[in-house]
N, C-alpha and C positions, 0 to 999 in steps of 0.2 A: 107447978107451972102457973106464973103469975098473969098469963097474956090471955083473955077471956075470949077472945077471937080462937087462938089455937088450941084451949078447952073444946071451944063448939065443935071445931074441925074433928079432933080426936074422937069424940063423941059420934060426929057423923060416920068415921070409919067404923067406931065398934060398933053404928048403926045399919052397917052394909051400905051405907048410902053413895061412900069415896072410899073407890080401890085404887087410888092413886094420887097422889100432891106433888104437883109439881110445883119449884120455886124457883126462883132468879137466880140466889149463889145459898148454897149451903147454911152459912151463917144467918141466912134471915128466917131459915125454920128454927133454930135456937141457937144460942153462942155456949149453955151449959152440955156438957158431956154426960151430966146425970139425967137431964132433958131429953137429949139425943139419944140416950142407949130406952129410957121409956119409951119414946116415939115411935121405936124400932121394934121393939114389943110388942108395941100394940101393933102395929102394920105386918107384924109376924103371923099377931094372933090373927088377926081378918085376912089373909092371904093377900094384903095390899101392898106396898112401897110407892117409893119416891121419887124421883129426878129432878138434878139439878140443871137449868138452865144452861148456865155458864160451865159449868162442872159436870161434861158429859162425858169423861168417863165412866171407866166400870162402879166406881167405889160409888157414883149417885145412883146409877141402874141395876145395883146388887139386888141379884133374888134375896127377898128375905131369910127364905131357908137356908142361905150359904150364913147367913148370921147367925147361927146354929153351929157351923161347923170351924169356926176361928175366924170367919173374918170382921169380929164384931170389935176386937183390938185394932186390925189395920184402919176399920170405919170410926174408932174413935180417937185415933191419931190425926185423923184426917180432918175431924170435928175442930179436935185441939188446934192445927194447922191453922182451920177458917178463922177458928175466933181469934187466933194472934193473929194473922190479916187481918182480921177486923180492926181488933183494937188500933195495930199498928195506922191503920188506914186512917181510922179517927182521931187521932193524937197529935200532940203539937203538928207545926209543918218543920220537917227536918232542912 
């Protein structure tokens, strides 16, 4: 992870210090899925997670323990999802 701000963050979770990040839309915690499934790891290990702003379904408010039991494919489909919104979003104008 290249972003020295979401190092620190990380850091503070494996610090106990943040049992929770919330963000705006999914895609601006990472647009990588290798990214995304470490972030989810560690927020596993600290008994912490996430939620998405805009993306208040279940898949932003998933216990992390259920990322243990299969739904760490549906969470990184959904990753994949964001970041092609993303790109799409920032791309030419159609």
């Amino acid at each position: 992870m290249e972003r020295p701000a979401l190092r620190q963050l990380l850091e503070d979770v494996k610090a106990g210090k943040i049992d929770i990040i919330v963000v705006y839309k999914v895609d601006r915690l990472t647009r990588s899925l290798a990214d995304f499934a470490k972030i989810v790891e560690i927020l596993d290990a600290q008994s912490a997670s996430f939620v998405s702003v805009t993306h208040s379904s279940a898949i932003s408010r998933l216990p992390m323990r259920l990322w243990k039991r299969g739904a760490r494919k549906a969470c990184l489909k959904f990753a994949q999802y964001c970041g092609f919104a993303a790109s799409y979003r920032s791309g030419p104008e159609r």
